[in-house]
C-alpha positions, 0 to 999 in steps of 0.5 A: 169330444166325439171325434177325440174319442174316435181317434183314441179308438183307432189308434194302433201301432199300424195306424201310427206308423202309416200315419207318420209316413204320411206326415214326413212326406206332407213335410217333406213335399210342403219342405220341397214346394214351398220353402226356398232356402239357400241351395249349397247349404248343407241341410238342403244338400241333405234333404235333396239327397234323401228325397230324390232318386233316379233321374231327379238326382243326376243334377244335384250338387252333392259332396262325394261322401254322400255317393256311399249312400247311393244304391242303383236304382234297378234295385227296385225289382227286390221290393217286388221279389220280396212282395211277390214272396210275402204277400203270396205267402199271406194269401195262402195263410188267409186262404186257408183259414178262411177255408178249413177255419183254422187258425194263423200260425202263433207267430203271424197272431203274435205280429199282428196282435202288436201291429194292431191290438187297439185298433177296432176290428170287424168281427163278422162278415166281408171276409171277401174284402180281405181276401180280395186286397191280398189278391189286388196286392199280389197282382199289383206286385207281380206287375210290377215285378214284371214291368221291372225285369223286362219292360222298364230300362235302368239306366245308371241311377241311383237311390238313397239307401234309407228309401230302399230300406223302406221300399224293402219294408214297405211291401211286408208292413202293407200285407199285414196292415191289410190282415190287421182289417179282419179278425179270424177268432171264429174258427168257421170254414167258408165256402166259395158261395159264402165269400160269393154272397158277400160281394157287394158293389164297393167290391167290383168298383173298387176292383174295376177302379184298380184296373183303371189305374193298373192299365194306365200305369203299364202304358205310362211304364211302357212308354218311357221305356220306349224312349231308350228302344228302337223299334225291334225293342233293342236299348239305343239310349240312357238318354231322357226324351219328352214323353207323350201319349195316355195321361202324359199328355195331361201330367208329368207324372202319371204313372205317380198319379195311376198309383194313387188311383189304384190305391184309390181303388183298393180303398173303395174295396174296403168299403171307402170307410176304412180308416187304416186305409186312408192313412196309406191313401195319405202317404201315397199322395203326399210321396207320389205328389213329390215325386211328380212334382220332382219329375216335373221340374226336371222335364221343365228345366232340361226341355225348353219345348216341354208342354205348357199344359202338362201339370205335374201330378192332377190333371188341370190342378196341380 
């Protein structure tokens, strides 16, 4: 009864949302690992087309009127343009509330009273942790805007359209689902000394945990981008190749695996105890690990020589 109660308590329109993401990627990885069905149907051409992107997709058998739906897969810096956009904009919202004690503009309220009306907000307190995830999030999207512009090496792939809608979206919902954690209904300015006591050890973990997984999937990034470069840097080929070194050497896909950890991270920042949050960590797991396992198959399938040890997302377990 207790536990009903819970639930029903922090039920909200942003906890839903995340928690339907995260229920169509459990589906869908459980669909992709655990379910074999004839492969020229048309209901698994069709999921093998939305699910895959990039180099998963090159293989696939596919009618030619699903091409229409193929976007180029260096789109993906958009995502981060858009993130890098909003969610710098949200912390200079947040920044100056948290300082002057004003309010956000009617429109942001508005937004984030229908995301997250229901939900039980912290009404005192950890301003810090919110204004540290936007930071986190802001840094994380500036990476990885870098890391699309100048490190990573596109070659002629594709995703789906639907995903890249999603990816466009993804970046907005999480900036407001992070401004959904706190209530700002008190019209107090802070100071740096303020925000300086509330730091607490869940901060500088959780802050040292995203680094962790921050460095380790700039390596991961760098390092397949290396295969396609000679040694002045120059593109010589679109061709794939094994990769080694960090955690490729225990997993096929750990710049999937350092994304989790950074979300991990970010978790613990709020706490570990964030509700929200969780969800977000669920749909990350269950999207990243079909990627990974995705990526997984395709090094074991194209390389007679690919590592035997090497699992496809956790080191040693999956």
């Amino acid at each position: 009864m207790q536990l009903t109660e819970g639930l029903v308590s922090n039920f909200s329109i942003v906890n839903a949302v995340w928690l339907f993401f995260g229920f169509v990627f459990f589906i869908s990885f459980n669909i992709h690992v655990f379910i074999k069905g004839p492969t020229n149907s048309i209901l698994h051409i069709l999921f093998q087309d939305f699910i895959r992107y990039g180099k998963n997709k090159k293989d696939l058998q596919r009618p030619k009127r699903l091409y229409s739906f193929d976007v180029p897969k260096r789109w993906y810096s958009h995502f981060y343009v858009i993130s890098v956009i909003w969610n710098g904009m949200l912390l200079w919202l947040l920044l100056h509330v948290v300082f002057s004690g004003e309010q956000f503009p009617r429109w942001l309220q508005t937004v984030l009273y229908v995301l997250c009306q229901h939900a039980p907000m912290d009404k005192s307190g950890d301003e810090v942790s919110v204004v540290l995830m936007l930071v986190l999030l802001l840094l994380q999207s500036i990476h990885r805007l870098i890391e699309c512009l100048f490190i990573s090496v596109f070659s002629n792939g594709v995703i789906h359209v639907v995903l890249y809608c999603f990816g466009v979206c993804y970046y907005i919902l999480l900036g407001l689902t992070i401004l959904c954690q706190k209530t700002f209904t008190e019209n107090k300015a802070y100071s740096l000394s303020d925000l300086y006591e509330q730091v607490g050890w869940n901060h500088i973990m959780g802050s040292a945990i995203f680094l962790w997984g921050f460095c380790h999937q700039y390596r991961c990034h760098a390092i397949l981008a290396n295969l396609r470069k000679n040694k002045s840097g120059e593109v010589v080929t679109w061709s794939h190749s094994i990769p080694y070194g960090d955690w490729f050497e225990h997993v096929s896909g750990p710049n999937y695996l350092a994304e989790l950890v950074i979300y991990l991270g970010m978790g613990l920042v709020f706490g570990g105890l964030n509700f929200t949050w969780w969800l977000v960590v669920m749909y990350v797991l269950f999207s990243h690990a079909l990627q990974a396992v995705l990526c997984h198959e395709f090094y074991v399938k194209k390389f007679e020589s690919y590592p035997k040890h090497r699992k496809a997302f956790i080191p040693l377990i999956f």
